[in-house]
N, C-alpha and C positions, 0 to 999 in steps of 0.2 A: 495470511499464510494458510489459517486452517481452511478458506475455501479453495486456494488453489490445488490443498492435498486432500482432505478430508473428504470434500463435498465431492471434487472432479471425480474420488475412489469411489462414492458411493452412487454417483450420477456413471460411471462407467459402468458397475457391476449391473445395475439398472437395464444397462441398452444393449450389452454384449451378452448377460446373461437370463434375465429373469422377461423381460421384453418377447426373447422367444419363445419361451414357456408360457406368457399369458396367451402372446398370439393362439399358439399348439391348443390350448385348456376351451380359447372361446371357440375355437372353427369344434373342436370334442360336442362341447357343448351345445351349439347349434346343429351339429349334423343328429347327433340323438334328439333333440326335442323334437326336428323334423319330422322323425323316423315313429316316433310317440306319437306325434302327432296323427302319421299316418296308420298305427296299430289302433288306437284306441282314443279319439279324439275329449270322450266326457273326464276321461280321468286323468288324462296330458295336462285337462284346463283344473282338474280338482289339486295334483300337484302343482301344476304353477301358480297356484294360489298363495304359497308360501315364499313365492319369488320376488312381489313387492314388500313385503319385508325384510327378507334378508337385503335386498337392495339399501332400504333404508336403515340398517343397521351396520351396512357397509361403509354406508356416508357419513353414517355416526360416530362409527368407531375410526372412519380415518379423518374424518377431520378432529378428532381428538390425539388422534397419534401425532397426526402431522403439526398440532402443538408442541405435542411431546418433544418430537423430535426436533421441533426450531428449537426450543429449550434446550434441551439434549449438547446441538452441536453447539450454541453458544458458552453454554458450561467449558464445553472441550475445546472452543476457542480459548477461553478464561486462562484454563491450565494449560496451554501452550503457552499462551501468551505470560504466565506469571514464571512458568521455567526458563525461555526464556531472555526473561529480565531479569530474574536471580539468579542465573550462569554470566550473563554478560556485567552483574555486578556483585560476582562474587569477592573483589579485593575488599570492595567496602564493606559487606557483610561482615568479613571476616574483621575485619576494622576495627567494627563497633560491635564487634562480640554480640552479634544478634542472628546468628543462625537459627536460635531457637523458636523465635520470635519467626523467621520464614517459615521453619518448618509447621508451624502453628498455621501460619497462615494459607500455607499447600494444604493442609489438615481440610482448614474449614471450605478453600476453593473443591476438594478432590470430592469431602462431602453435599454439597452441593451438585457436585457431578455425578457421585452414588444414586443422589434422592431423583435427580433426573432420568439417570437409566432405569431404577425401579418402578415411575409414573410408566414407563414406556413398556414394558416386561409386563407390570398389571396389565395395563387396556391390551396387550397384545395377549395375553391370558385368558382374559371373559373375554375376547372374540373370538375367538378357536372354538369354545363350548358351547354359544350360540348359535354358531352357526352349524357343527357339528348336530345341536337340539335339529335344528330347524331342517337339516338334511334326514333326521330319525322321523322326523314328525310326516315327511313325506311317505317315508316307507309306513306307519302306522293308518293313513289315510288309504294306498295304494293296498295292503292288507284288509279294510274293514270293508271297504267298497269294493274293492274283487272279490271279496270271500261274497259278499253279498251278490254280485253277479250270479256268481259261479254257484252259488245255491238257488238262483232262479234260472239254472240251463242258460244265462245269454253270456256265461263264456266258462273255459273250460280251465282245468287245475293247470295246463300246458301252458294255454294264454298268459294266464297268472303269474306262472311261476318266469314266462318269458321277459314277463313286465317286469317284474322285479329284478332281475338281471341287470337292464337296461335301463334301470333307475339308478343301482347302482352305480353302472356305470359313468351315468348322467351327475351323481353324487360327487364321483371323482374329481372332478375338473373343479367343482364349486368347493372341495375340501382342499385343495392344494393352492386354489387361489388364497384361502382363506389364508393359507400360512407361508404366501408369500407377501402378506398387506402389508407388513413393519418396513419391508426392503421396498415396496412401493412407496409408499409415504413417506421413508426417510429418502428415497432418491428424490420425491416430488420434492421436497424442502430444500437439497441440496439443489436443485432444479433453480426452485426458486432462488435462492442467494447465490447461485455464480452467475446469473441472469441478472439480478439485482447490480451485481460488480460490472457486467459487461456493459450496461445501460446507464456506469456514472458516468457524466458528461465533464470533463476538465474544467475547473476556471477558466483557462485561457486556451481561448480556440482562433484558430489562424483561418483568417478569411479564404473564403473560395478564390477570390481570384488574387489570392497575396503575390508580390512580386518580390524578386530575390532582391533584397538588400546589395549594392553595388560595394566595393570596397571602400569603408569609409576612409576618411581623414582623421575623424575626430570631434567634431564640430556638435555637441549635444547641448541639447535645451530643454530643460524642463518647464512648460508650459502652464500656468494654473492648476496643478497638480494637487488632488485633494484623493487621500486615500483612508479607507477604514477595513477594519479585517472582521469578520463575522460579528464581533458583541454591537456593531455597530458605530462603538464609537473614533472620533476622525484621527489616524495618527499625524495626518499629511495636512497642513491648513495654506490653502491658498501658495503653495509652495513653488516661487520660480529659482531658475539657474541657468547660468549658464556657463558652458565648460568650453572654450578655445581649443582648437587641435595642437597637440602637445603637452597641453598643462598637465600637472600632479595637482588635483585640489584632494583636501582633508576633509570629512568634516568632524567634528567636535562636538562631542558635547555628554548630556547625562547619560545614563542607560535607560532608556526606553522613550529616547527624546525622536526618533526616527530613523537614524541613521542606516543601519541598516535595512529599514525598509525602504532607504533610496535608491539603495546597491538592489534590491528585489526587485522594482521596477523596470529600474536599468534594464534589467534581465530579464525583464517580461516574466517571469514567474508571478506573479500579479499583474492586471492592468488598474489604471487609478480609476475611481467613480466618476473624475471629472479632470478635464483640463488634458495635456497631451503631453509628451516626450518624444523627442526627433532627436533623428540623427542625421546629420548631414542634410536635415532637412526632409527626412522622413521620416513619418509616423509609424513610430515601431508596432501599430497594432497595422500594416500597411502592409507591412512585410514578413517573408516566411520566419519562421522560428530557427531553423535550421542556419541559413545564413545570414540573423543575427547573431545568436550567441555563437557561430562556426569562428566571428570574427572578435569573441572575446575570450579571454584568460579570467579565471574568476580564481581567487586562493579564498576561502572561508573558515570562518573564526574557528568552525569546528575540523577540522581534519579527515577528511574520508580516504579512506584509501581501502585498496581490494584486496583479497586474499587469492594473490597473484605473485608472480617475481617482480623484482625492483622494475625491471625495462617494462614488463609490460605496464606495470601504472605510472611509469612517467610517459610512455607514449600512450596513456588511454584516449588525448582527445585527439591523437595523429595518428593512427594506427601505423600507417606506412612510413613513420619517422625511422632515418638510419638509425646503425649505430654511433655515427657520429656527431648526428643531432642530438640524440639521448646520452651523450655522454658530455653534449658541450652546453647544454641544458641544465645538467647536474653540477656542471663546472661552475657554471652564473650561482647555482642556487648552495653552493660548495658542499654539495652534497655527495661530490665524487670521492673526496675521501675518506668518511665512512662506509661509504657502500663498495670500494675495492678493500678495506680488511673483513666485510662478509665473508661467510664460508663457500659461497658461488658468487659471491660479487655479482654483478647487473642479473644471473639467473636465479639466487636468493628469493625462494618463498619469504614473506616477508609477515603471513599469518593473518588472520583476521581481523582485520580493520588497520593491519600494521602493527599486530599486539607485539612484534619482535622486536619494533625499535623505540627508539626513546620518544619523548614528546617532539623534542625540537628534531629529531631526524624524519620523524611523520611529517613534522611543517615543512623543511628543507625539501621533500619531496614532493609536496603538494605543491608549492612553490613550482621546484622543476618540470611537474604536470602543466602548470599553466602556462611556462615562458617556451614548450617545445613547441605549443602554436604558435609562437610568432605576431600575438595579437595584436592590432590596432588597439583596441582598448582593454586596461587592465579594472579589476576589483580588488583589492586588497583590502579584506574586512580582517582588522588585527594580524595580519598576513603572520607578523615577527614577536607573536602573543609569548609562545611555546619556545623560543630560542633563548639560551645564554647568551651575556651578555655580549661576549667574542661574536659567536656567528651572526647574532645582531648587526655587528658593527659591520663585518664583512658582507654580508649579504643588505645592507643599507648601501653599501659602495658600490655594490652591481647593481642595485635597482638605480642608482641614480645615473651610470652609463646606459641600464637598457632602457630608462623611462624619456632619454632628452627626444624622441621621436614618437612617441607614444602617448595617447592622452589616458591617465590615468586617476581613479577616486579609492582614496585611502579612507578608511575610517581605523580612526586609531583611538585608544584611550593614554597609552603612553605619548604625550607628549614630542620628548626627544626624539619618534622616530617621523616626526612631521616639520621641524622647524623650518626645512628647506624646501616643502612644498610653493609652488607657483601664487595659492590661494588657499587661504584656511576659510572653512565656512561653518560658524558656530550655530549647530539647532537645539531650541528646546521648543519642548513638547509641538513638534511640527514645524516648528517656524523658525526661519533662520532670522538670528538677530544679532550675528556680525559678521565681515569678512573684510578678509584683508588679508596680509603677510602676517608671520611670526611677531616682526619689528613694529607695523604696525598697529599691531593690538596689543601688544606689549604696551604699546607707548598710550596707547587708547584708554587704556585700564577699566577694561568691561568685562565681560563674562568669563574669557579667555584669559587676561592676564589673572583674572581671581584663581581660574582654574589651574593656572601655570603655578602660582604662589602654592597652593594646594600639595604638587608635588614635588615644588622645588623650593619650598619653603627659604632655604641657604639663599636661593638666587634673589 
């Protein structure tokens, strides 16, 4: 965020303002040296004498600025970023009675950001007066050596006093550059990191000559599938599947055993290190991204939703959805009857992130986001985590009308709301290591029924 505001505002001020000004300062500066040149050629070269050093003081001081100022903007990163995240958690702050404790901790982030702007203030301080010196030193040179002319008749107090003028003048351009370095350097830097951003390369890049995905069926196989996420190590071992067109498979199992990262794949938000997933017989790295995921619904454990009205985020993945699709959407996800006693009902700003409504009305919507496509394939990662136990049960009885044509993968850690999937597939740490029905891993008495006894101890 702080490069797309921070950096873009100082890389703007950069090119629409300060840009024209250096242009203006170097053609000043070139047309007088010219002109020097042509008045008085031994003292043009006796002043520019002090021009490969101010050069090299110039390189000096801004590649220290331009430290400065990486530093600078990353501080002002820091304190965006820690405001924030202590506004978007402020309930729990307040929770655990430790405001005091944030405020401590903006203390020592803002000083840090203090000690940053004052590194940038100094070096930008002793470069003003250097270079200032070094424009005086000129005129002290162009005074000892004219006067020295001029007392041997080969030039006159007119000449003199013309040069000096014209020095001044020549002073000007190199004094106002000087005290536009800070907004040079802080633009080069901003320069540098939205440039940085523009140049990151996705994980997952869709082939040149990808071809659109045709309407599936359903028909998905996870092929020797082995995945790892940056530490290196593998969460995906050797991992096959395969999903029928139609079925509801589950899979089951610890927390951090995979699961979700299979629902990731699925989705191409990752590709695996090794081994393949098809749909229908194509290799989803094959195909464009757009008309894969166009043709899934995906509900996530975490709930997103926009700071928009109801209609517009149940149709975010349909834009051109009626109103009767968005209401019979809501119907499936029985979300229509909370959302008609809103105070605008379907036009309802609903707040950021959905901060208006309840947890299980965020799912219920989320939910109705995904069923207004219509998809061939669904994700249900803890879809019904957030719901009491009521809209549980009811919105269990519509997924199981809109799921008999549908091939869909549930990852669930409740139990009860998987019993009647098609196929339970139990993974730990990678690996699946049972599948079957409900009945029969109940009856198997392995991972699954251990796991069942767990939450259903009575049964």
């Amino acid at each position: 965020m702080a490069r797309l505001t921070q950096d873009v505002d100082a890389l703007e001020k950069l090119v629409t303002t300060d840009v024209v000004e250096i242009v203006a300062e170097t053609f000043t500066f070139v047309v007088i040296v010219t002109y020097l040149f042509y008045a008085d050629c031994k003292l043009t070269v006796l002043i520019l004498l002090t021009l490969p050093i101010m050069v090299y003081l110039t390189q000096f001081f801004g590649m220290q600025m331009r430290d400065s100022y990486r530093d600078l903007q990353l501080q002002g990163a820091a304190i965006n970023n820690h405001l924030q995240e202590t506004l978007a958690n402020i309930k729990l702050i307040k929770s655990c009675a430790n405001e005091d404790g944030e405020i401590n901790r903006f203390s020592q982030i803002n000083q840090s950001n203090m000690q940053a702007n004052l590194r940038t203030v100094q070096l930008w301080s002793a470069f003003a007066p250097v270079i200032d010196f070094m424009n005086n030193l000129g005129h002290i040179i162009v005074l000892v050596y004219g006067s020295w002319e001029v007392m041997g008749a080969r030039m006159s107090i007119g000449e003199l006093t013309a040069f000096l003028a014209y020095l001044n003048q020549l002073n000007q351009p190199t004094k106002r550059f000087s005290r536009i370095m800070n907004v040079l350097q802080k633009g080069a830097t901003a320069l540098e990191r939205v440039f940085e951003t523009l140049d990151t390369k996705p994980e997952v890049v869709e082939k040149e000559n990808a071809i659109v995905l045709p309407e599936i069926q359903g028909h998905i196989q996870f092929e020797n599938v082995e995945f790892a996420y940056h530490s290196g190590k593998k969460v995906l071992h050797d991992f096959n599947l395969e999903i029928q067109p139609g079925m509801t498979v589950a899979l089951v199992g610890a927390s951090g055993a995979g699961k979700t990262t299979i629902a990731n794949l699925a989705a191409r938000f990752y590709d695996p290190i090794q081994g393949r997933i098809l749909f229908d017989g194509h290799d989803i790295r094959d195909v464009t991204l757009k008309s894969l995921r166009g043709q899934m619904g995906i509900v996530s454990q975490e709930t997103l939703l926009l700071h928009a009205t109801v209609r517009e985020n149940i149709s975010y993945g349909k834009p051109e959805a009626t109103d009767t699709e968005i209401e019979a959407a809501a119907k499936i996800a029985h979300a229509h009857e909370f959302i008609m006693e809103l105070p605008d009902r379907y036009d309802t700003i609903i707040g950021d992130r959905g901060m208006k409504l309840s947890g299980g009305q965020r799912q219920r919507l989320a939910i109705a986001r995904a069923l207004i496509k219509n998809p061939c394939f669904l994700i249900l990662d803890e879809a019904t985590s957030a719901l009491d136990t009521e809209s549980e049960y009811l919105i269990q009885q519509a997924l199981q009308e809109l799921l008999k044509n549908r091939t869909c993968l549930v990852i669930a850690h409740r139990l009860s709301t998987i019993q009647n999937a098609d196929m339970i597939v139990v993974v730990e740490q990678g690996r699946i290591v049972e599948t079957g029905t409900h009945t029969e891993l109940i009856a198997h008495g392995g991972r699954y029924a251990y796991l069942h006894r767990m939450q259903f101890p009575q049964v």
